[in-house]
C-alpha positions as CSV (number, residue, x, y, z in Angstrom):
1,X,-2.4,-0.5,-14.3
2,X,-0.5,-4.0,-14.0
3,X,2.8,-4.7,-12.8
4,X,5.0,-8.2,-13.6
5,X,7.6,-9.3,-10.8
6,X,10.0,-11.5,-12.2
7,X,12.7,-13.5,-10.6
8,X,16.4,-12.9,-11.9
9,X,17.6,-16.1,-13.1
10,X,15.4,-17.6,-10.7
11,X,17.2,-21.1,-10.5
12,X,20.2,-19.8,-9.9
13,X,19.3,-17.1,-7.2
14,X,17.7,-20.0,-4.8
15,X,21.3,-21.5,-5.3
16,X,23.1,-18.7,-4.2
17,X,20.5,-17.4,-1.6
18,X,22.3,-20.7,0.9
19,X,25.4,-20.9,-0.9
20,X,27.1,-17.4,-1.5
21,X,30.5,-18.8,-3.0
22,X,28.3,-18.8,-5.7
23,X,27.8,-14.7,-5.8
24,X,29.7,-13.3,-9.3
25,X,30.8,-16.8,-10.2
26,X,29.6,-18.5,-13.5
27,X,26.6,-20.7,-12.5
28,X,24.0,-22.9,-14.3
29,X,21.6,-25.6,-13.3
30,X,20.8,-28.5,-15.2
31,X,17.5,-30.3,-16.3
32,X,16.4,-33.6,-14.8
33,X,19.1,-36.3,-15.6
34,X,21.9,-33.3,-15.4
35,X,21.2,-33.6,-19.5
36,X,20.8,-29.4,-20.6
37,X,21.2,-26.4,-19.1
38,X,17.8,-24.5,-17.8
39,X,19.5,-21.7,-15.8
40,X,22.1,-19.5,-16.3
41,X,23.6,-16.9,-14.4
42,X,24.5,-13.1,-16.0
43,X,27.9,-14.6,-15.7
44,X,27.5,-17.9,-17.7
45,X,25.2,-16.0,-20.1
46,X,28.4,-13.4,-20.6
47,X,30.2,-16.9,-21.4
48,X,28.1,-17.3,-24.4
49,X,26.1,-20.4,-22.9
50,X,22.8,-21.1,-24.2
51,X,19.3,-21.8,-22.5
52,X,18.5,-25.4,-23.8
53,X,22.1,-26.8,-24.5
54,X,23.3,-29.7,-24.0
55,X,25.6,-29.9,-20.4
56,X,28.3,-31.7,-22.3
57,X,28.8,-29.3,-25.4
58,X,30.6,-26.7,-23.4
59,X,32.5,-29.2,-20.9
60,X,35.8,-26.9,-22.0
61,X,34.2,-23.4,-21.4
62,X,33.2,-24.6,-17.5
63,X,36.7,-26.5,-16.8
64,X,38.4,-23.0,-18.2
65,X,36.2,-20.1,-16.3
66,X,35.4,-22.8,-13.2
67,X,31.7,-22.7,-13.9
68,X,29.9,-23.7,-11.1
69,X,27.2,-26.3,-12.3
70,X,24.1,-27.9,-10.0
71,X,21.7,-30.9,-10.2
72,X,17.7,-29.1,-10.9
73,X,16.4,-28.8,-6.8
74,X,12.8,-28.5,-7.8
75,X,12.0,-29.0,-4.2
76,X,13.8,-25.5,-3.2
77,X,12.9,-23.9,-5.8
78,X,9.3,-24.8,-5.2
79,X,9.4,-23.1,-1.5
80,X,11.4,-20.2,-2.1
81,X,8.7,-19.2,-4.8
82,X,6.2,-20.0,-2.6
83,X,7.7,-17.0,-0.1
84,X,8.3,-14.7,-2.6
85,X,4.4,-14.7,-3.6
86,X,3.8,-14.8,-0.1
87,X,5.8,-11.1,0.6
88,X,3.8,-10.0,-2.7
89,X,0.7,-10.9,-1.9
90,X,0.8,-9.5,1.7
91,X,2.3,-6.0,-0.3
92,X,-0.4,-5.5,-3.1
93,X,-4.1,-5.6,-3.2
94,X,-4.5,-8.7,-5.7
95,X,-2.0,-10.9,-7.0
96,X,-2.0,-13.7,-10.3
97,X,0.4,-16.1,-10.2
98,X,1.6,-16.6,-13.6
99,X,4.5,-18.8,-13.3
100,X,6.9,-20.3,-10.3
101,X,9.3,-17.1,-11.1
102,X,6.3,-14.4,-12.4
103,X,3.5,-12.7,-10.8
104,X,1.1,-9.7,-12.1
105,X,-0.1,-7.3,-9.9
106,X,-2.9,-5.5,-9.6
107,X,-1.8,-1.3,-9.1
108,X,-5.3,-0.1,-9.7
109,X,-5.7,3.1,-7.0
110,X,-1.9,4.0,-7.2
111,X,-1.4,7.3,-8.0
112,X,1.1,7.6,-10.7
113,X,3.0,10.2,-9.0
114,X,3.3,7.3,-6.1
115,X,4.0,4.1,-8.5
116,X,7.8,5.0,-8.5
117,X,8.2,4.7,-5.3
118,X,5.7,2.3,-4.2
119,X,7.5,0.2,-6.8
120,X,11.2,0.3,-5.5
121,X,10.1,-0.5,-2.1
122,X,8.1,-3.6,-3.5
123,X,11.5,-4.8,-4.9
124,X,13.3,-3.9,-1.8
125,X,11.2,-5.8,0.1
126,X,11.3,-8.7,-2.0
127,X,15.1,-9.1,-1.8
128,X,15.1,-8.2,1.6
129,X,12.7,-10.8,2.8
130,X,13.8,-13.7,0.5
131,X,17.2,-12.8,-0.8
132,X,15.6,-13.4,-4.2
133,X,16.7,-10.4,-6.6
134,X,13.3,-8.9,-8.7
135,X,12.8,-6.9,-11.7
136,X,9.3,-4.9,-12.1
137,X,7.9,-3.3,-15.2
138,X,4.8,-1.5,-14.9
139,X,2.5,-1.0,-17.7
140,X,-1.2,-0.3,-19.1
141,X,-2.1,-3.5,-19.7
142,X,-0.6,-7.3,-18.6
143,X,1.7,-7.3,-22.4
144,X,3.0,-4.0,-21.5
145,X,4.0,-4.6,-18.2
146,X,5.8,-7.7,-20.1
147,X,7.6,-4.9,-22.3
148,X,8.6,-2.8,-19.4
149,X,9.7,-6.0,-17.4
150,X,12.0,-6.8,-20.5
151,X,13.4,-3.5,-20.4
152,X,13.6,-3.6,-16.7
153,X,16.3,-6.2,-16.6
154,X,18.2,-5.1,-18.7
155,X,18.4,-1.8,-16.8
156,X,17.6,-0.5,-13.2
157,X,15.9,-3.5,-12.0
158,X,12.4,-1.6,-12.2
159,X,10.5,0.5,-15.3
160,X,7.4,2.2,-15.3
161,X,6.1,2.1,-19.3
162,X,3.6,4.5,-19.5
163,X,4.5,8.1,-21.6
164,X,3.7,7.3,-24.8
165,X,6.7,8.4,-26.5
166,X,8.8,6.1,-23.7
167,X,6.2,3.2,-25.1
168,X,7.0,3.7,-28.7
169,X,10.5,3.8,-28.3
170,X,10.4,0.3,-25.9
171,X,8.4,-1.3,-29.3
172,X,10.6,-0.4,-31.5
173,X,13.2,-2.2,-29.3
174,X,12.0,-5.5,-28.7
175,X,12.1,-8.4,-31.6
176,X,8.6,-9.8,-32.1
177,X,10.3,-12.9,-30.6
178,X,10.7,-11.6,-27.5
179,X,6.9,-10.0,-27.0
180,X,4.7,-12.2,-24.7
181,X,2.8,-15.1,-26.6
182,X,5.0,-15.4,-29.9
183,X,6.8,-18.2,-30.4
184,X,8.7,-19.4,-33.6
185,X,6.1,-20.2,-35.5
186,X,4.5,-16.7,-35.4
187,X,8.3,-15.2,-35.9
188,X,8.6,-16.9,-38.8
189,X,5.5,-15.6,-40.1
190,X,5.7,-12.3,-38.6
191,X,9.4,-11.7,-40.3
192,X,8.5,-13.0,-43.5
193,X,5.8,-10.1,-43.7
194,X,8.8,-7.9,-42.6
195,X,7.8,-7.3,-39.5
196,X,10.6,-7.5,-37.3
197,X,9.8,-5.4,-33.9
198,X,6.6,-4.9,-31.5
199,X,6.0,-1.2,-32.8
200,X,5.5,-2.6,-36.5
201,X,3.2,-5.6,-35.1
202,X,1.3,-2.8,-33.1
203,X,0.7,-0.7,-35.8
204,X,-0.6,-3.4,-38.5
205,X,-3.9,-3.6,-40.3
206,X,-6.0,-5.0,-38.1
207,X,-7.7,-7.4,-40.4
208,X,-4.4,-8.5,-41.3
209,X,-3.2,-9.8,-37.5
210,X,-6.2,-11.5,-37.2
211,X,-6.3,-13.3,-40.7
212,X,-2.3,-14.5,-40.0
213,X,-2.5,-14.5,-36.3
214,X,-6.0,-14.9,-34.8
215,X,-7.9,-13.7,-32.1
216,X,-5.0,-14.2,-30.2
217,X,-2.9,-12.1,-32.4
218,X,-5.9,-9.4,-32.4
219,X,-5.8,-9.3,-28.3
220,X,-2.4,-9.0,-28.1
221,X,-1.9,-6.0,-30.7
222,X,-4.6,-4.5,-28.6
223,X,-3.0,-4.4,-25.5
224,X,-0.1,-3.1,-27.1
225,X,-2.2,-0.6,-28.2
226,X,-2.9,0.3,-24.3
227,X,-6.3,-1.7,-24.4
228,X,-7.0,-4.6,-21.6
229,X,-7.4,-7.7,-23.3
230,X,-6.5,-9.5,-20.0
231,X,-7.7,-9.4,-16.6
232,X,-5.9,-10.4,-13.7
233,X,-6.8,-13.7,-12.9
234,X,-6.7,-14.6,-8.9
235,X,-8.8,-17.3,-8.7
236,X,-7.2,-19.5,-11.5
237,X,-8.9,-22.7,-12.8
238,X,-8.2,-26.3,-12.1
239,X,-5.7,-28.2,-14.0
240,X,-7.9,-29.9,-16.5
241,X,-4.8,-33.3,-16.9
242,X,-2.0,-34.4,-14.7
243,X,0.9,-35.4,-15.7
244,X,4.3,-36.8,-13.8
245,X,6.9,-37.7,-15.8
246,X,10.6,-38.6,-15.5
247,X,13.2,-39.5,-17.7
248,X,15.1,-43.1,-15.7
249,X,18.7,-42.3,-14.1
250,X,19.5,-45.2,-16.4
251,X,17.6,-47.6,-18.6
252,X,15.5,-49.9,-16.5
253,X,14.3,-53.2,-18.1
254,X,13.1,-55.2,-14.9
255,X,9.5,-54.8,-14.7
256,X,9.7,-54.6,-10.6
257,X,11.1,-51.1,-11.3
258,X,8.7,-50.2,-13.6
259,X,6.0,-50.7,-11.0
260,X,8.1,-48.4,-8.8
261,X,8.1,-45.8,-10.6
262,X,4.6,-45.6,-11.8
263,X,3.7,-46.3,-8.4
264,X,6.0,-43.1,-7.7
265,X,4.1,-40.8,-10.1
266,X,0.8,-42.1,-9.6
267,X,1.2,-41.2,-6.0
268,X,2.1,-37.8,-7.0
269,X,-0.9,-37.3,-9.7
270,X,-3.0,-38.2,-6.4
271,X,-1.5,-35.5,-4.4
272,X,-1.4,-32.6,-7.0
273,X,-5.4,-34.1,-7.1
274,X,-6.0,-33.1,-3.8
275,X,-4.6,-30.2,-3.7
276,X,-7.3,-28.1,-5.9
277,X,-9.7,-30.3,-4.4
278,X,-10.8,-32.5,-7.1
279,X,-10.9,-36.5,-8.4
280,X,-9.9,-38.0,-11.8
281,X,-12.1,-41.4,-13.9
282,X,-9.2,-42.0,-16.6
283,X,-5.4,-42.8,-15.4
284,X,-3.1,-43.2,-19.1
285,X,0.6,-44.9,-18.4
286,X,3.1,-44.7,-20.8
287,X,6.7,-46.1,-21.0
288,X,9.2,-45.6,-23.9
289,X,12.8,-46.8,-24.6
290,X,15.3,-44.0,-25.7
291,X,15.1,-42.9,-29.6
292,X,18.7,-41.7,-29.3
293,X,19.7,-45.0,-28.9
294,X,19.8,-46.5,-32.4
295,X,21.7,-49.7,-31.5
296,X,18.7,-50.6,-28.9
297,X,15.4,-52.0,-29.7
298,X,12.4,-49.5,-30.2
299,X,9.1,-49.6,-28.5
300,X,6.5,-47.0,-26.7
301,X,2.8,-47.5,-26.0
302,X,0.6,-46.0,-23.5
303,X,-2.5,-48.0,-21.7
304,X,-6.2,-46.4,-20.9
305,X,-8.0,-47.0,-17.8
306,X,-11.6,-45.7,-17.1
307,X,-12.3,-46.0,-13.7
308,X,-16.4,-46.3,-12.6
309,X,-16.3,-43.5,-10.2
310,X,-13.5,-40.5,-9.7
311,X,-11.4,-40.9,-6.9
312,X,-7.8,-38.9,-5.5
313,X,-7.1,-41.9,-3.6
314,X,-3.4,-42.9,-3.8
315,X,-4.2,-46.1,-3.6
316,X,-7.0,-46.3,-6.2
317,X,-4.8,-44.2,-8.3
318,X,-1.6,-46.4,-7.6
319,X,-3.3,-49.8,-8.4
320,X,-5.2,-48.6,-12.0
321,X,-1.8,-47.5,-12.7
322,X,-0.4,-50.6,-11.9
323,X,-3.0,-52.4,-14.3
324,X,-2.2,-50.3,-17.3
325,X,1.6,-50.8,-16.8
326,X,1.0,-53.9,-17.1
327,X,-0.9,-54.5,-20.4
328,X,1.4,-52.7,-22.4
329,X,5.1,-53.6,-20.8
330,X,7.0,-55.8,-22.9
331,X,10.3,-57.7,-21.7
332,X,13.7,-57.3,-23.7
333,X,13.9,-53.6,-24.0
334,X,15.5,-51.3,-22.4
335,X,13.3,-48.0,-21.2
336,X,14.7,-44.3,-21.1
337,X,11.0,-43.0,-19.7
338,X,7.6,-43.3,-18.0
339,X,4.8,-41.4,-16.8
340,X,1.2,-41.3,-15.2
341,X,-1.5,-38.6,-17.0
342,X,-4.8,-38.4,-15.2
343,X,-7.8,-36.6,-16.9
344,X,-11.6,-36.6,-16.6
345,X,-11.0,-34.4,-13.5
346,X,-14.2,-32.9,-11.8
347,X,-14.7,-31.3,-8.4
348,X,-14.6,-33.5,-5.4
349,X,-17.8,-32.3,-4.2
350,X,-19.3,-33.7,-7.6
351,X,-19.1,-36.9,-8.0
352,X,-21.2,-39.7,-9.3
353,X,-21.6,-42.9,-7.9
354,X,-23.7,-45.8,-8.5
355,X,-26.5,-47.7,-7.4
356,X,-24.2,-50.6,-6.3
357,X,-21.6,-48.9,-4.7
358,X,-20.9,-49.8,-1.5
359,X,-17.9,-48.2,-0.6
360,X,-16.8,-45.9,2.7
361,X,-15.6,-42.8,1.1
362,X,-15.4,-41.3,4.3
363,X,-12.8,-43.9,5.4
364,X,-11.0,-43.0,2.1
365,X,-11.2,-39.4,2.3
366,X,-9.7,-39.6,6.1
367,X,-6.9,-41.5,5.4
368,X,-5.7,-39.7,2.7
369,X,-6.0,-36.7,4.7
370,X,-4.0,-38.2,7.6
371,X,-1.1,-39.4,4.6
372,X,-1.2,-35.6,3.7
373,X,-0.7,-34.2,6.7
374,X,2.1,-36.5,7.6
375,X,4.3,-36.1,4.9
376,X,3.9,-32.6,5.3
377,X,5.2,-32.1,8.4
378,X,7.4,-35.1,8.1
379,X,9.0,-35.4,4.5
380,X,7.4,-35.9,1.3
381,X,6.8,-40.0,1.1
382,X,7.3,-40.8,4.8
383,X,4.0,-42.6,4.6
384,X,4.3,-44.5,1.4
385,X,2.4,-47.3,-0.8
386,X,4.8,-50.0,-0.9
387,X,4.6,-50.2,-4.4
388,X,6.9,-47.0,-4.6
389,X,10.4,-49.4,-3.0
390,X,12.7,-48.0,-1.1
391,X,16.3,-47.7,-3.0
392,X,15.0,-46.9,-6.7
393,X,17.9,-47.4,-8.8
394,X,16.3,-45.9,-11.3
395,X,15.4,-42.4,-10.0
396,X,16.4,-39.3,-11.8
397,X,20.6,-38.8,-12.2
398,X,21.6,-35.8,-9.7
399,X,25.2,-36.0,-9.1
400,X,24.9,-31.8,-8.1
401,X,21.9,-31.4,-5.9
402,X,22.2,-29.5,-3.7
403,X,20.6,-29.6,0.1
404,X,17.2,-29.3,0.6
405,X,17.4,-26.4,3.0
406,X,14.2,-25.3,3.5
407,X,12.0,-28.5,3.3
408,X,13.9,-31.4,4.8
409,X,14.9,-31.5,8.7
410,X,18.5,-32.8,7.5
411,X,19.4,-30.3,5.6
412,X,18.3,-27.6,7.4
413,X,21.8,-24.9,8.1
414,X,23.2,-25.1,11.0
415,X,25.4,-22.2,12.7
416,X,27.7,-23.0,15.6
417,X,28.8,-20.5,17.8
């Protein structure tokens, strides 16, 4: 038995967890560069405004219902997902991760007489703890618990899918666009076979789903079907690439900002790298001027650079970024975008070095470790290569962030009494 706790409009929720003018007030958050929208309260959905859109389409629908509209505050976000895993994981007996707003849960031992209840008080406790509203659905297997989470929102806030009449009916309900793991693609294939819903997906020919759909189809009918396709995964793998990204606040030509930036992103490629304890040989850079912009000059192009022994140093990192920045920037245009990818990665406790290395990795390994453990107590980049500048014109357009509140010492809330 598996259950998924989702985050109501998660983005928004962290908003109005500090900031509760924003309770029953049209709200959305915007994706880096304030350019679409990526959150939406149940009020600005009511409005008709779509996941995806553009902020400026709909400039006359927020001026006329006084929609409340914030910068992305990824940093927030971040933390306050990080607590509500915490308060799940210290209330069930195994927890997956699937998502910064999604976990699965392990009920296995429940009794089903008990899930009701054991349920409500997991939600309950969830929005008590974090102020983060929940919805739970409960199913056989990790898809169905998908279903019942789908039917959950739109309902009580928790639902329990197991009768099998209750299960039917919840099928027949759902568009095959809206069952975990099909995309457009598979819709358009799916409907132009007539099938429209889960129930009629569920009760294809077998040989059919996987001919048009795959193994992944076949798995996924089958835990409609009731049968466990999926485990719960608590020890998930290491990310296999890196990548930090940004679209620029506004186009950058200069190549001293270019440095910044990939200095920026390298620096956090090197983090991330620590973190699940591992090390990267191949750092890619790639920069690219804006393909919107017809009247401007076009160019993109990403460099390769295979380094002789893995490393998550920052500053190894940093300057093999640097390099490959350099080989493929050009003068006279205008960019819109750059970012660092790291692959190759391998466990830190595996690496291969050569007969000629001379190098003190031990020195490396505790510097980095003092840089970690300063900016995390102090404020991400308060230890810094100086590569990364100090003003950055060029970083990401926020105009509506909101404060940090539970990461930065500045923008902590203060009460006076």
């Amino acid at each position: 038995m598996f259950a998924l706790v989702d985050c109501n409009n998660f983005y928004v929720s962290c908003e109005r967890v500090f900031n509760p003018k924003l309770e029953k007030r049209p709200t959305i958050v915007l994706s880096n560069n304030d350019g679409c929208v990526i959150a939406r309260s149940n009020e600005a959905k009511d409005l008709g405004i779509l996941m995806g859109e553009p902020a400026f389409k709909n400039k006359n629908i927020y001026k006329k219902h006084k929609v409340a509209i914030l910068s992305s505050n990824f940093a927030l976000y971040g933390d306050m997902s990080q607590r509500v895993m915490s308060v799940l994981s210290q209330n069930s007996s195994a927890l997956e991760i699937y998502s910064i707003d999604e976990a699965f849960i392990d009920l296995s031992g429940i009794p089903v007489k008990k899930l009701l209840s054991e349920i409500k008080y997991l939600k309950t406790t969830v929005e008590q703890w974090t102020g983060i509203p929940v919805s739970i659905g409960v199913g056989i297997t990790k898809t169905l618990a998908k279903v019942a989470n789908h039917v959950a929102k739109r309902s009580t806030g928790v639902k329990i899918l197991i009768d099998s009449r209750d299960v039917k009916k919840s099928l027949k309900n759902l568009k095959v666009e809206n069952i975990w793991g099909v995309g457009s693609r598979l819709k358009k294939i799916l409907n132009s076979f007539g099938i429209k819903n889960a129930l009629e997906l569920r009760s294809q020919n077998e040989l059919w789903v996987q001919k048009y759909m795959t193994i992944v189809g076949r798995r996924l009918q089958l835990e409609l079907k009731g049968i466990i396709c999926y485990q719960l995964e608590t020890n998930p793998t290491n990310k296999k690439q890196i990548c930090t990204s940004r679209s620029f606040g506004q186009l950058v030509e200069e190549f001293s900002k270019l440095e910044e930036a990939a200095s920026m992103y390298a620096t956090r490629c090197a983090e991330k790298l620590r973190y699940q304890h591992s090390c990267a040989s191949v750092i890619k850079v790639f920069i690219q001027t804006n393909s919107f912009r017809k009247q401007l000059l076009q160019y993109r192009n990403i460099s390769f650079i295979k380094l002789p022994i893995p490393t998550n140093s920052t500053l190894k990192i940093t300057k093999a970024a640097l390099l490959g920045l350099k080989t493929i920037f050009k003068s006279g245009y205008s960019y819109h975008k750059l970012g660092v990818i790291i692959e190759n990665i391998v466990p830190d406790t595996n690496i291969q070095t050569h007969l000629f290395d001379n190098q003190n990795y031990k020195v490396q390994k505790d510097l980095m470790a003092a840089m970690d453990k300063i900016n995390s107590i102090n404020g991400q980049d308060t230890v810094k290569v100086a590569s990364q500048g100090f003003r950055q014109p060029w970083k990401m357009r926020q105009v509506r962030v909101s404060p940090c509140y539970t990461t930065r010492w500045n923008d902590f809330i203060t009460v006076k009494i």
